[in-house]
Structure formats: C-alpha cells, structure tokens
C-alpha positions, 0 to 999 in steps of 0.5 A: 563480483561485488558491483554485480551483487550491489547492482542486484541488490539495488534492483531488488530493492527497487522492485520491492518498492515497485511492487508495494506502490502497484499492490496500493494501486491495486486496493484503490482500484478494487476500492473503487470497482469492488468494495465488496471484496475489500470488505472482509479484510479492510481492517487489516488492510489498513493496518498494513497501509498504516505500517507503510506510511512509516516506511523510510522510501518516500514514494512508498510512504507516499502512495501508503497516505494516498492510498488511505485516504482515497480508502477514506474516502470510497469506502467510509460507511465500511471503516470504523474507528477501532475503540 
C-alpha cells in the first residue's frame, strides 16, 4: 500500500511540474501570436514567472527564465520597470 501511495504521489508531482512548463509554453506562445490578450495581466504574469524561477525543480526554474526572457523580448515596449 505505501509503494502505491509513494508511486502517486511521484506521478503527481510530475504532472504538476509538467503542467507548470507547458502553461509557460503556452505564454510565449500567446506572447508571440496574441500579445494583445497578455496585455491586461502581463504584470502579474511576471510576477508568477519570477516565483518560478525560484522553484527547486530545475526544469521548471528553467522554462520560468526561458519564459521571461522571450517575454523580454516580444513584448518589450509593453513591460515597465515597476518604480
């Protein structure tokens, strides 16, 4: 029973983190063909990537710098620096 519970949790986890790298495939993508839609929330967008560049899963941390800096730059006349 406690293999079954350890192999669900790993396979969670994994999909968690599978998960969080396609959602940052999904921004650059909607950076690159729809940069209106990001727009309104790219702030907070940002914010997010910032948190997961923390993250202790390098392929996520990864993917989140990745993700900023094509972020950079497609969409550099719209990120300001916060003062």
């Amino acid at each position: 029973m406690k293999i079954v519970k350890n192999t669900f949790f790993v396979s969670l986890l994994l999909v968690y983190r599978t998960t969080k790298v396609e959602g940052m495939l999904a921004v650059i993508r909607l950076a690159t063909f729809h940069p209106n839609i990001l727009q309104k929330e790219l702030h907070n967008i940002v914010l997010a990537l910032v948190d997961e560049v923390k993250n202790l899963r390098s392929s996520v941390s990864r993917s989140a710098i990745f993700t900023l800096g094509d972020l950079l730059i497609k969409m550099k006349k719209h990120i300001e620096p916060v003062s």
